[in-house]
C-alpha positions as CSV (number, residue, x, y, z in Angstrom):
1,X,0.0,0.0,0.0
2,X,1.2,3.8,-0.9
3,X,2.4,5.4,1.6
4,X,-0.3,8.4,2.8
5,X,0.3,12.1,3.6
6,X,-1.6,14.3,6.5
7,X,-2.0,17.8,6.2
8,X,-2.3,19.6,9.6
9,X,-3.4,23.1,10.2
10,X,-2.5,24.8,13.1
11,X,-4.6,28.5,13.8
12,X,-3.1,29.3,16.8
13,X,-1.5,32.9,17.2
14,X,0.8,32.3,20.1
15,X,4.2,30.9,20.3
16,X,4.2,28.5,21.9
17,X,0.7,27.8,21.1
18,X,-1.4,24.9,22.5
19,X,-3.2,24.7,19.5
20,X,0.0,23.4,17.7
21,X,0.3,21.3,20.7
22,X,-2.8,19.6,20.2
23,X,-2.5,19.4,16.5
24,X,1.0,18.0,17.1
25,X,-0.6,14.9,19.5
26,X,-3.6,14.6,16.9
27,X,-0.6,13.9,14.0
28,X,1.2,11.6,16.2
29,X,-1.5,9.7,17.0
30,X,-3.0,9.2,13.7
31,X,0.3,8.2,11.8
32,X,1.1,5.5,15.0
33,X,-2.4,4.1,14.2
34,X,-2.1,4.1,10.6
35,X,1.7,2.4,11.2
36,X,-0.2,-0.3,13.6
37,X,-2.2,-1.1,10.5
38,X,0.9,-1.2,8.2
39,X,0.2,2.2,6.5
40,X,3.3,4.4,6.5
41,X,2.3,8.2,7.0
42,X,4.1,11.2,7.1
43,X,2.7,14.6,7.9
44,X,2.5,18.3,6.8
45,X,2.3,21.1,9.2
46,X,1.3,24.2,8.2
47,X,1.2,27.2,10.9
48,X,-1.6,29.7,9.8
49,X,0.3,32.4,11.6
50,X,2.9,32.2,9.7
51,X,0.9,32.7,6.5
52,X,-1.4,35.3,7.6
53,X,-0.6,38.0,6.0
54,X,-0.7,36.1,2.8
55,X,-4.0,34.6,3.2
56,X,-5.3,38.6,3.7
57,X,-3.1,39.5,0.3
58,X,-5.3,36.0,-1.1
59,X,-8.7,37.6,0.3
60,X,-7.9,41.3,-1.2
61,X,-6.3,40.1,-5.0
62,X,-7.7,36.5,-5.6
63,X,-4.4,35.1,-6.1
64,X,-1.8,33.2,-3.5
65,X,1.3,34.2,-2.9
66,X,4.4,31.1,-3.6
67,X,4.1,30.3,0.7
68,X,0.4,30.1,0.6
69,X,-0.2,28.2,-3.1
70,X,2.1,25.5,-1.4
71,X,0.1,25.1,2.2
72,X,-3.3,25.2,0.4
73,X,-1.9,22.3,-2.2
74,X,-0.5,20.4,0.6
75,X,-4.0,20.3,2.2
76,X,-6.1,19.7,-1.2
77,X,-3.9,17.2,-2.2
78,X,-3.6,15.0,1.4
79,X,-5.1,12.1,1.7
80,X,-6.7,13.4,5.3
81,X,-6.9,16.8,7.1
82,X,-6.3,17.7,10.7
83,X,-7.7,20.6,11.6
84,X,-7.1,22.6,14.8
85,X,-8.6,26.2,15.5
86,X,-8.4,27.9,19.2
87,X,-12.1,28.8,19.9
88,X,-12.6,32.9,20.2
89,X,-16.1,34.4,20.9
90,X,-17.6,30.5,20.8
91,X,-16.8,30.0,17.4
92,X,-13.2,29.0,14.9
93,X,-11.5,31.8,14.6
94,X,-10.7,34.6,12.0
95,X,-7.2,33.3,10.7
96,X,-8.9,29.9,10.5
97,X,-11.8,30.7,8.7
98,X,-9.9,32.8,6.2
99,X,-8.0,30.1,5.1
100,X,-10.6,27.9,4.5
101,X,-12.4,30.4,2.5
102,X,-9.4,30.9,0.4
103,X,-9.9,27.1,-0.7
104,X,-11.6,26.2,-3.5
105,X,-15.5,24.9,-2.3
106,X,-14.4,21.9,-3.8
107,X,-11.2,21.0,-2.6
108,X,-12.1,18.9,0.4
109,X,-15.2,16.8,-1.0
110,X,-15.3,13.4,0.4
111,X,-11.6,13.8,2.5
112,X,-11.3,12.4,6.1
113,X,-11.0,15.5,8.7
114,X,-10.3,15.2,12.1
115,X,-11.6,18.1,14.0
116,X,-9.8,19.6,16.9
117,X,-10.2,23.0,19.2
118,X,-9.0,24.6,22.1
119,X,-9.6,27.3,24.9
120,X,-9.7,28.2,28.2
121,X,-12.8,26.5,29.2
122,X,-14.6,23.5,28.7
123,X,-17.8,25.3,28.3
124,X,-16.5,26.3,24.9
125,X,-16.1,22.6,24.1
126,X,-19.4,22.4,21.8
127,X,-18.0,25.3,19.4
128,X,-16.9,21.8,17.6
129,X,-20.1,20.7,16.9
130,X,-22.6,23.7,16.2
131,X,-19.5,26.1,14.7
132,X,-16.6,23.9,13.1
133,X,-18.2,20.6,12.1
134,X,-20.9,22.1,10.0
135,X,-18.8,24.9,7.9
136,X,-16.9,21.0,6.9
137,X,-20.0,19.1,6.2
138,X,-20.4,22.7,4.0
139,X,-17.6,22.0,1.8
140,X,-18.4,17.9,1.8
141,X,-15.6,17.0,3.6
142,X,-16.0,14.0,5.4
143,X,-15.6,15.0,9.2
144,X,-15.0,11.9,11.7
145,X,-17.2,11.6,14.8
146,X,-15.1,12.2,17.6
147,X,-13.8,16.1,17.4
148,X,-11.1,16.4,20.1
149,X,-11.3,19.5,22.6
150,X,-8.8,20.8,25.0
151,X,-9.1,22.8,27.6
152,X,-6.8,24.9,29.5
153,X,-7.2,22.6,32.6
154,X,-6.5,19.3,29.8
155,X,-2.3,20.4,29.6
156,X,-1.8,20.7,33.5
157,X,-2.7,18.5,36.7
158,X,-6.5,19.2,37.3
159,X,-7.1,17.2,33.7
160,X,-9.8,15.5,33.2
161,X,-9.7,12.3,34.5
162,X,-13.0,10.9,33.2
163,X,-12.5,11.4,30.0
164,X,-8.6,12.1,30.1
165,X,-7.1,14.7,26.8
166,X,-4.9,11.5,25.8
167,X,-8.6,8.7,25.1
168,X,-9.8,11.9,22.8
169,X,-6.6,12.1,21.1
170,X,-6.5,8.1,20.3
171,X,-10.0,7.6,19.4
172,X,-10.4,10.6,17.0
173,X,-6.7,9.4,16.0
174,X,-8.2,5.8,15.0
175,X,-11.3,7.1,13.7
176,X,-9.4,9.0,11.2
177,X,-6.8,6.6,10.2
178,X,-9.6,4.0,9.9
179,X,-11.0,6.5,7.7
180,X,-8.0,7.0,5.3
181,X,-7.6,2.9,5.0
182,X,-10.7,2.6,3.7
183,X,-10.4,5.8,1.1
184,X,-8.3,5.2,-2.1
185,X,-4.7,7.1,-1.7
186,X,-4.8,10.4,-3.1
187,X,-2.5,10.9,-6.6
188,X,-0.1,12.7,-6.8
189,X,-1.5,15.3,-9.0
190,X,-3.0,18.2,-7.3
191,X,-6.0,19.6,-9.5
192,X,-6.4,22.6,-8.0
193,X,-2.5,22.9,-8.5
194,X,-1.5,25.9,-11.1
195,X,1.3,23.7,-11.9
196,X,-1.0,20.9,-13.0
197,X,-1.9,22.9,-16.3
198,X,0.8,25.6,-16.2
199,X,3.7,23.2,-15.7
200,X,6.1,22.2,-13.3
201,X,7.3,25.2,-10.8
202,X,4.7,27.2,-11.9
203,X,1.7,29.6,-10.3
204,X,-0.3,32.3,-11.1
205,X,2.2,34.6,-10.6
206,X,3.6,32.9,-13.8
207,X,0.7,33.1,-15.3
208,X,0.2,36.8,-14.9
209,X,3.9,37.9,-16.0
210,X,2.8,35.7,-19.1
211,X,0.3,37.2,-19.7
212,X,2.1,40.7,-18.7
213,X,4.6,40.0,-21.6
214,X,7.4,39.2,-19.1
């Protein structure tokens, strides 16, 4: 069997962030299933804060700069998402929600997503299911059914000891490997990739010197 690629987007704004923390237990997690079922994985990180001023230029012109094409190839072209937002004002916030609109609607029809959140409370902890699962069922992606939440109180010793941070992390981690067994592997030709019909190396930035005269 091919060997399968995870996309992981990380919103947080903070450095350290436990956003990326989560996000980076959600990855681990997910390839060790997949390897339990002989499934090598690997896994793409991309940090939203690092691109956010680029996903603003995307917003304002229509077009992506180099950094930007690359993340948003890496997550059309994976064969599952993991996607992790910190929760402001009970919803996903601004940074995340900009990238995703700067996706094409289609881009994540039918791929595996596991959903993941954090904030200071655990009262925020159904922002996952009335806020972030439903913009994904939006684009037909293919959300699984256990979205992971963290609290503040989930990285330090009052966790949760009912339902401890570390059962979320593995179920959602072997509902969404489960999930990319059964799907077929993605190719390795990105439609939504200018370089598909522009050629190798190329974006629209290519496109508009072209057409520029440069």
């Amino acid at each position: 069997m091919s060997a399968r690629r995870i996309a992981v987007v990380s919103a947080g704004l903070s450095n350290p962030s436990s956003t990326r923390m989560l996000a980076d237990r959600l990855a681990t997690a997910t390839i060790a299933e997949l390897a339990a079922s002989d499934v090598t994985a690997t896994a793409d990180v991309i940090e939203l804060r690092d691109l956010a001023h680029d996903i603003t230029n995307n917003l304002l012109t229509g077009f992506a700069p180099p950094a930007l094409e690359s993340a948003i190839n890496s997550v059309v072209s994976a064969d599952a998402l993991i996607a992790v937002t910190p929760i402001f004002s009970t919803s996903y916030s601004g940074l995340f929600k900009s990238f995703i609109d700067v996706l094409d609607p289609d881009s994540l029809t039918g791929k595996p997503v596991l959903i993941g959140a954090n904030a200071g409370t655990a009262r925020h902890s159904l922002a996952i299911d009335y806020a972030i699962r439903p913009l994904f069922a939006y684009l037909h992606a293919a959300p699984v059914s256990t979205g992971v939440f963290a609290a503040s109180s989930d990285w330090g010793s009052k966790a949760d000891d009912v339902a401890p941070l570390s059962a979320r992390v593995d179920r959602g981690a072997r509902e969404l490997a489960a999930a990319v067994i059964a799907r077929a592997p993605q190719t390795g030709t990105d439609p939504f990739d200018p370089s598909t019909y522009l050629g190798d190396g190329k974006s629209f930035g290519h496109l508009l010197g072209g057409l520029a005269g440069e």
